[in-house]
Phi, psi and omega in degrees: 000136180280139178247221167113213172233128144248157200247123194232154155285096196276185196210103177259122187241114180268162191235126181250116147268153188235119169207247173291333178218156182246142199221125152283134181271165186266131182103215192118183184233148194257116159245154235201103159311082188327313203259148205297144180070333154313099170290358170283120188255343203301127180304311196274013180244008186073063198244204182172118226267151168217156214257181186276081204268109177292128189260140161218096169328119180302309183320308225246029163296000000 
């Protein structure tokens, strides 16, 4: 098995708090197709999660 990035089909589920201001939160959770061409990501059909990394440019504060 090879190891490394593969290019997989996701699922990105952002996380919103709602209250007096609605705020994205940075991250969320990524579901993920195991298999290479699958489009299934759903954990119980055999997909699966990985976790979420926000990049944030400082310039573009």
């Amino acid at each position: 098995m090879e190891q490394g990035l593969a290019p997989r089909h996701i699922d990105l589920r952002p996380f919103v708090l709602y209250g007096q201001e609605i705020r994205l939160v940075p991250g969320g959770l990524t579901r993920v197709a195991l298999t290479e061409g699958s489009l299934v990501v759903n954990s119980s059909q055999g997909g699966g999660t990985k976790d979420t990394w926000v990049m944030e440019d400082d310039e573009s504060c």
